[in-house]
C-alpha positions in Angstrom: 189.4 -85.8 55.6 191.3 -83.8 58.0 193.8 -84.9 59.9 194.7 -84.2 63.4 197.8 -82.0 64.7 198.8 -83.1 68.3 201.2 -80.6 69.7 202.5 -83.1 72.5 202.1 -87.2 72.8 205.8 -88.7 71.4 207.0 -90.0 75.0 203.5 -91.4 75.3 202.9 -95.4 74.4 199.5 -95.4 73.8 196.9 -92.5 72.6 194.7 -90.7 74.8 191.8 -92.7 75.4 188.5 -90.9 73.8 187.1 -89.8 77.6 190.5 -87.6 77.9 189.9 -86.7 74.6 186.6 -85.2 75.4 187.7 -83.8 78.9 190.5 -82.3 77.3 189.4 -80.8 74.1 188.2 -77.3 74.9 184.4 -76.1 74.4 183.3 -75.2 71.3 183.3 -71.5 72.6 187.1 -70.8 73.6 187.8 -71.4 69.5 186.5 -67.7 69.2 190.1 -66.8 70.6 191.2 -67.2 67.0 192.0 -63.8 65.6 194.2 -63.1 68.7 195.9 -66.4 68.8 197.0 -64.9 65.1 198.0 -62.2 66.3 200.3 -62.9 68.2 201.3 -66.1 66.3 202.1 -62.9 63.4 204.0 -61.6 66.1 206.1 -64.5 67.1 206.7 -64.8 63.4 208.5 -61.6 63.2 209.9 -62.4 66.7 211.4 -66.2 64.9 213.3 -63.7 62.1 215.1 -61.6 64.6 216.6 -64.9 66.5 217.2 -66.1 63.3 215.1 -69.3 63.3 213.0 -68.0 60.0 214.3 -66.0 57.3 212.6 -63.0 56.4 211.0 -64.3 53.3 209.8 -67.3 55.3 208.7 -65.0 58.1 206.7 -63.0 55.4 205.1 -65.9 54.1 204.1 -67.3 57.7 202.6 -63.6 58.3 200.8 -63.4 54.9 199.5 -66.8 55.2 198.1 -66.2 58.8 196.6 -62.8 57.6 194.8 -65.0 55.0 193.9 -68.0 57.3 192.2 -65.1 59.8 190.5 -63.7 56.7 188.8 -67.3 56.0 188.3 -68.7 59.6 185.8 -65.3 59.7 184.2 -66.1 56.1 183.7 -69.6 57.5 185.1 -71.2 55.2 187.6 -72.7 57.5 186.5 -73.8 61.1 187.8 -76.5 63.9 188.1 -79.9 63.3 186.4 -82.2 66.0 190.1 -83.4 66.6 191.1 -79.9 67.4 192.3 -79.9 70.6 192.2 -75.8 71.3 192.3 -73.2 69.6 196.6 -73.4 68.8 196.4 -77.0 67.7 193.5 -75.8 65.0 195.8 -72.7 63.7 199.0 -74.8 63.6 197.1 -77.6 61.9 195.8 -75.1 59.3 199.0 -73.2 58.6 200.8 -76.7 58.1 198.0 -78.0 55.5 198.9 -74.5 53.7 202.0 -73.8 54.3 203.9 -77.9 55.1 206.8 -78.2 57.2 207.2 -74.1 57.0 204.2 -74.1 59.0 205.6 -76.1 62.0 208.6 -74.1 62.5 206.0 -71.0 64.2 206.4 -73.2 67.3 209.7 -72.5 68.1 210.1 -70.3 71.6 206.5 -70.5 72.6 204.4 -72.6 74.6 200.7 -73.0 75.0 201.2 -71.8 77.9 202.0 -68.3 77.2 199.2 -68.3 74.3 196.9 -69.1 76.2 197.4 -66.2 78.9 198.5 -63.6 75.7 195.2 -64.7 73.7 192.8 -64.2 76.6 194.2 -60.9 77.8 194.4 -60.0 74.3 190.3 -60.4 74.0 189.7 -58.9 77.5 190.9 -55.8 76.4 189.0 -55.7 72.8 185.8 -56.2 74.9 186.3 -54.1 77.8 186.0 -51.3 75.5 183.1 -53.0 73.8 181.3 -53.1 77.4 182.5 -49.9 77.9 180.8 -48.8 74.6 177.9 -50.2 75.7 177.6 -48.7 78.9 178.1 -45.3 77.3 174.9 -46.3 75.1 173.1 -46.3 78.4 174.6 -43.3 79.7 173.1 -41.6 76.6 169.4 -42.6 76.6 170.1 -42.0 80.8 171.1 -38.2 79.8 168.8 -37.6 77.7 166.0 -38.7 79.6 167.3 -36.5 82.7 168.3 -33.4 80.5 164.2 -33.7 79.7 163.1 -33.9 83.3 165.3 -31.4 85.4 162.7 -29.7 86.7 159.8 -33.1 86.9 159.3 -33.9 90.9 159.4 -37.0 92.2 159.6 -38.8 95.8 163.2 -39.6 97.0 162.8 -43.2 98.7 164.9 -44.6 101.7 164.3 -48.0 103.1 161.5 -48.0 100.3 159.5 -45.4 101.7 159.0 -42.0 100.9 161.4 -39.7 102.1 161.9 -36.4 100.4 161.5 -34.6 97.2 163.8 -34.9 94.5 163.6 -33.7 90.4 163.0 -37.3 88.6 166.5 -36.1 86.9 169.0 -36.2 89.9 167.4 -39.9 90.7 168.0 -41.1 86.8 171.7 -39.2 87.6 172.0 -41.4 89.9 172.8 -44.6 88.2 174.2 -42.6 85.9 177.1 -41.8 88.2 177.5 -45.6 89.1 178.1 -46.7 85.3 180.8 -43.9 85.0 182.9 -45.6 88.0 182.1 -49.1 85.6 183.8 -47.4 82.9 186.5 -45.8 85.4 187.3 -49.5 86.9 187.7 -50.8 83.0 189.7 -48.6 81.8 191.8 -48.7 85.4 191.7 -52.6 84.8 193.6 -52.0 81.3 196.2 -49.9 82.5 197.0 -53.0 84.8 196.7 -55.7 81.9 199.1 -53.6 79.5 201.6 -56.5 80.0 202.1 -59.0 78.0 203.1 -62.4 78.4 204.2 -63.3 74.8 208.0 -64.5 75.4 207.3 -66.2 78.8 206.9 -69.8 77.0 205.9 -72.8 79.5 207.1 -70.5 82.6 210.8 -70.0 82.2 210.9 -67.6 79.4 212.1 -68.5 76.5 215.4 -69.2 74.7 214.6 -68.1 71.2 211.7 -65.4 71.8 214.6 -63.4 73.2 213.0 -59.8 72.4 209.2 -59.9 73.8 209.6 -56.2 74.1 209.3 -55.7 71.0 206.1 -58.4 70.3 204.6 -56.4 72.8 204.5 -53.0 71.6 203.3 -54.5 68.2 200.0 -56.4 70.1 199.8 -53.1 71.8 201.0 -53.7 75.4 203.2 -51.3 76.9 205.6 -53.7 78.3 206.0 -57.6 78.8 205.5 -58.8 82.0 208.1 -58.8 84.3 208.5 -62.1 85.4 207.7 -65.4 83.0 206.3 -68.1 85.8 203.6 -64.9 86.8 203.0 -64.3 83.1 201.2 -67.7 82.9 200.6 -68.5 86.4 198.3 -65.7 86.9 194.9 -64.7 86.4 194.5 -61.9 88.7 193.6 -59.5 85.8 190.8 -61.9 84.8 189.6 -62.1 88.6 189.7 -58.2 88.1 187.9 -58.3 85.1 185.4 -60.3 86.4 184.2 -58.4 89.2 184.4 -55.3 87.2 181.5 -56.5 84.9 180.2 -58.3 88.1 179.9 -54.6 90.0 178.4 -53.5 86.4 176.2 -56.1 86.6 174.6 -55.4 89.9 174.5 -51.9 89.0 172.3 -52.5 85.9 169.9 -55.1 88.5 169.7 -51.9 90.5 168.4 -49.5 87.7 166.3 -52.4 86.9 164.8 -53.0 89.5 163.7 -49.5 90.0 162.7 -49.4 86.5 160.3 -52.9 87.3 158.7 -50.8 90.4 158.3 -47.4 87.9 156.1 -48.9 85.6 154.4 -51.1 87.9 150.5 -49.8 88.0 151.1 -49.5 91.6 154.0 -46.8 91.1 153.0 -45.6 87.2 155.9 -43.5 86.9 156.8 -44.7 83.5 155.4 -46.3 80.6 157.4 -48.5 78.9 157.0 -48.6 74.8 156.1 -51.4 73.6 159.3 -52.9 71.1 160.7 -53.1 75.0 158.1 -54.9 77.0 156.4 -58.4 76.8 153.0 -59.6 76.6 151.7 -63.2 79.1 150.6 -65.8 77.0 147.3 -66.9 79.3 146.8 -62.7 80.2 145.6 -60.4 77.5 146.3 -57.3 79.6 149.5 -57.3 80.7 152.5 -55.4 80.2 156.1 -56.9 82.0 159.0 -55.2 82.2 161.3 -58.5 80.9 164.2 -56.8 80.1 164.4 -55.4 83.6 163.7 -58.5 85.3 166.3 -60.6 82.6 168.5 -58.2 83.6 168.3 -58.5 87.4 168.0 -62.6 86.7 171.7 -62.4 84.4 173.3 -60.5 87.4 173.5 -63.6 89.2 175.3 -65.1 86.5 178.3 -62.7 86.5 178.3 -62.6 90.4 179.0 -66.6 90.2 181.4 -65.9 87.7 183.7 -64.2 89.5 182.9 -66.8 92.5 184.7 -69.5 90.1 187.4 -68.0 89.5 188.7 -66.7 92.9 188.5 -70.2 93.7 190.1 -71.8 90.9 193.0 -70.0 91.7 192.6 -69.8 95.6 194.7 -73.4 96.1 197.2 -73.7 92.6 200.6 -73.8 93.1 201.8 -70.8 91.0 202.5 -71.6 88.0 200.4 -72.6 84.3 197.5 -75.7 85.4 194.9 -76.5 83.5 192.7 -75.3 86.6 193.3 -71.8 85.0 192.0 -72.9 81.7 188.5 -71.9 83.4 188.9 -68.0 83.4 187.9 -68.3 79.8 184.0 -69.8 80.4 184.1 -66.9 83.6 185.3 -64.4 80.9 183.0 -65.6 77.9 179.7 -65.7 80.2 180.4 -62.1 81.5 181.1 -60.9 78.3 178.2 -62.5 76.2 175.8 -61.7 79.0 176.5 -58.2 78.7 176.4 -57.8 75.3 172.9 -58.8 75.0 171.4 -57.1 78.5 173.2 -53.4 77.4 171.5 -52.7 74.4 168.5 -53.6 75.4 168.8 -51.8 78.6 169.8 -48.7 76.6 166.6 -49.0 74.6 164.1 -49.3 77.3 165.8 -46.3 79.0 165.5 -44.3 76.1 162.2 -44.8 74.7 160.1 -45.1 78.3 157.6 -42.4 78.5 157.5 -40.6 82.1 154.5 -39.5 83.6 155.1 -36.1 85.1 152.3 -35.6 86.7 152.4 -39.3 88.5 155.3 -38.4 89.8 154.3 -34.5 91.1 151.6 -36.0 92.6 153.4 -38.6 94.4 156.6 -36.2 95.1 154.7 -35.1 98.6 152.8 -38.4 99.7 153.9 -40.0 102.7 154.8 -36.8 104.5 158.5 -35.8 102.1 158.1 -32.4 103.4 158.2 -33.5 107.0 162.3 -32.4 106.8 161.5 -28.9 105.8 159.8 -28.3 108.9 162.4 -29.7 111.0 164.8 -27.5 109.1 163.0 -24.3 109.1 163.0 -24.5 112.8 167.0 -25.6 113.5 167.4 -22.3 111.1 165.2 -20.2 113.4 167.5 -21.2 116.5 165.5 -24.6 117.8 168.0 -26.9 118.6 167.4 -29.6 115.7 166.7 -32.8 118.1 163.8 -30.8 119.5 163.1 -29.4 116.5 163.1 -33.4 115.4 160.5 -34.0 118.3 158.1 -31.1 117.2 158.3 -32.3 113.8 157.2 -35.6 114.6 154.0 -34.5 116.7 153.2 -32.4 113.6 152.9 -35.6 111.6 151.1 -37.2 114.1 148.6 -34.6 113.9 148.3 -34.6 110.8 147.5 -38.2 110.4 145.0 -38.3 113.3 143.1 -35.5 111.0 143.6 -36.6 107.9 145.6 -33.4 106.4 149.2 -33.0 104.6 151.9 -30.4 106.0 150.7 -28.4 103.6 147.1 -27.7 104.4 147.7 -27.1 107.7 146.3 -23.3 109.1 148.6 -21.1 110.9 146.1 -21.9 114.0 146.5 -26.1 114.0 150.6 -25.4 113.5 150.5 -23.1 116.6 148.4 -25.8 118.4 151.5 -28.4 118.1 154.0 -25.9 119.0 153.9 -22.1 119.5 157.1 -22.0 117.6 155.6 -23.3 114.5 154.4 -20.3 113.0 152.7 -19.3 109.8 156.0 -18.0 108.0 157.2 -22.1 107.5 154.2 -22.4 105.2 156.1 -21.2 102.5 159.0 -23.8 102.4 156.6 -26.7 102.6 156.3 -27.4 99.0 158.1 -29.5 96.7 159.8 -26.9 94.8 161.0 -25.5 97.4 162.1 -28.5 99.5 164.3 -29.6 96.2 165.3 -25.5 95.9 166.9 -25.7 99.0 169.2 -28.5 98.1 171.5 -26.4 96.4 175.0 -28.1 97.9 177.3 -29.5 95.2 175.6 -33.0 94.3 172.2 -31.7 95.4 168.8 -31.9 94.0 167.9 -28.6 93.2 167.8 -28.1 89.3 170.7 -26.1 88.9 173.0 -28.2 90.4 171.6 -30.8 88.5 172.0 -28.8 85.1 176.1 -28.7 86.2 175.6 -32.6 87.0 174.6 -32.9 83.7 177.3 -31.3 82.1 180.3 -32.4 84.0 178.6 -36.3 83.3 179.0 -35.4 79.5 182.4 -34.5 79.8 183.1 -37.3 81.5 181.3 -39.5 79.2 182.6 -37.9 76.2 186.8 -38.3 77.2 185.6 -42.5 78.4 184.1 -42.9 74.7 187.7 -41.7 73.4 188.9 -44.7 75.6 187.0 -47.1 74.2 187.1 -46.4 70.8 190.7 -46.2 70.6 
């Protein structure tokens, strides 16, 4: 059977009784920390040979034998003990039961304290460029679908109603530009959390680990951190973190919830296929957009994530408390949440089918055009708030006799105003109304086309980030 490695307890008289035992042993979850925690226990290793603590054939052995413990922890042949306090007191007791009292001497300079911050950050920035990848899936399938529909019309909303014409393109481009500032924020975030706090022990620093310069550039850090008690008495960078994938998160409910309303019968602007939608188990006919509404539901999580931790640290005194010991079940629930709602996201972006003509249709309900008018006449010298005022008795008309902008006769235009005259006819369709939007970061198709590009080159230089 195996026995239990308890990294603290000799002034004690009596053992912990089993309920601290259960409050203190951490969830089953935080044990996935592993391969960092042997990473920087190889590390330390190499750190114990330069102050002399191992020798270099001991250090060597250490190394090799974590390199092989990490090789069997992810086989599965070796996995925590329900006496296993954490994650460190699992790899210490499996290096001693391979290596003996060799084992024990990797403790030397370090604290929990300093692991626990190291490992964390450690995994934060594996997985940031992980989400990052993941977004950049979406950005893809959200390309793709707007390099196919540069030129499809649809209605621009405000408030939820119709307000002008737009291509379907520069609205998918839309979110598009959102996840890029995600990505932006991550990789900002990691330039920040490029510090490590290997070498600042319980919170003094440490007396052995006298080099953490050095264990940092070899965990990929560009520095350690500057000063020990802020090394493990802060979690800033997982507060950081956490609204990062919080903001990413409410900008996926946002494309989702659009995406709900598009293929909603009422809407019908896309068709989803089927390997992304669900059926109702009492209602033969339906068709729900789950993923989108998952997706919105899973937003809230992250959102409340980011709640906890701003409040664990709101009131600590700073230094290492177990208080902070929660930024890992805020981290872990981002992080897994993610993971599952991207891909599938991704998917149901890039296989929806978008009906063109839906959306054409729809592109001048509600009035849309009613801007053009008002527009024509501010460029033919009417001072735009009267301009406004005619515009709006237009409309009026046009609803007391049931007609669009469009159909009106040079004779009913004249009857609302003498100054509308038959020459606006002309700019009062939808191609034209998105034409004229020809500003940088406008609707009009060509400016969209350049959207388009400059996104790829964006998108292209933040994959190099997160595959590096």
């Amino acid at each position: 059977m195996t026995q239990g490695t308890q990294l603290w307890g000799a002034r004690f008289r009596s053992a912990p009784s089993p309920a601290m035992k259960r409050l203190s042993r951490s969830p089953n979850s935080y044990f996935r920390l592993a391969p960092q925690d042997l990473r920087s226990s190889a590390a330390h290793a190499r750190e114990l040979v330069r102050a002399g603590i191992l020798t270099a054939p001991e250090g060597d052995e250490i190394v090799a034998a974590l390199a092989a413990l990490g090789a069997d922890i992810a086989a599965g042949t070796v996995q925590p003990a329900p006496q296993d306090e954490d994650v460190h007191t699992f790899l210490e007791r499996a290096l001693v039961e391979r290596l003996g009292t060799l084992g024990g001497k990797l403790r030397a300079g370090r604290s929990r304290n300093d692991q626990a911050a190291n490992d964390l950050k450690l995994y934060l920035r594996e997985k940031a460029r992980d989400i990052a990848a993941g977004v950049l899936e979406l950005q893809d399938a959200l390309l793709a679908q707007a390099t196919a529909h540069q030129q499809t019309l649809a209605p621009g909303f405000t408030h939820l109603q119709p307000a002008q014409p737009v291509t379907f393109a520069h609205q998918l481009l839309a979110h598009a530009q959102a996840y890029a500032r995600d990505i932006d924020r991550l990789t900002d975030w990691d330039r920040r959390s490029a510090r490590s706090p290997l070498g600042a022990a319980a919170l003094a620093g440490s007396a052995i680990a006298l080099s953490p310069e050095i264990s940092a550039r070899e965990l990929g850090y560009d520095a350690p951190c500057e000063n020990s008690i802020d090394a493990v008495g802060s979690r800033d960078h997982v507060a950081e973190f956490l609204f990062v994938t919080a903001m990413l998160s409410v900008d996926l409910s946002r494309l989702a919830e659009e995406i709900f309303l598009w293929s909603s019968r009422q809407f019908g602007w896309v068709e989803l296929d089927d390997a992304y939608a669900t059926g109702s188990s009492i209602m033969p006919q339906k068709k729900n957009a789950d993923i989108a509404e998952l997706t919105r539901g899973r937003a809230a999580r992250l959102i409340s994530g980011l709640n906890l931790m701003l409040v664990a640290l709101k009131g600590l005194p700073f230094a290492y408390n177990r208080d902070l010991s929660e930024d890992k079940f805020a981290a872990f629930e981002a992080i897994d949440t993610l993971e599952l709602v991207l891909p599938a996201m991704a998917g149901m972006v890039a296989t929806m089918t978008v009906r063109t003509e839906a959306l054409a249709r729809q592109s001048t309900e509600g009035f849309t055009l009613a801007t053009e008018v008002a527009d024509w006449l501010s460029r033919n010298g009417v001072p735009f708030s009267e301009a406004h005022e005619i515009t709006g008795a237009l409309v009026r008309y046009c609803e007391e006799h049931g007609v669009g902008l469009s159909d009106l006769s040079p004779e009913q235009l004249a009857s609302v105003d003498p100054r509308l005259t038959a020459d606006v006819l002309p700019h009062l369709t939808p191609e034209a109304a998105v034409a004229a939007r020809s500003g940088y970061g406008g609707t009009a198709p060509a400016r969209v086309a350049e959207q388009i590009d400059r996104l790829r080159t964006l998108c292209d230089s933040q994959r190099q980030w997160a595959a590096a």
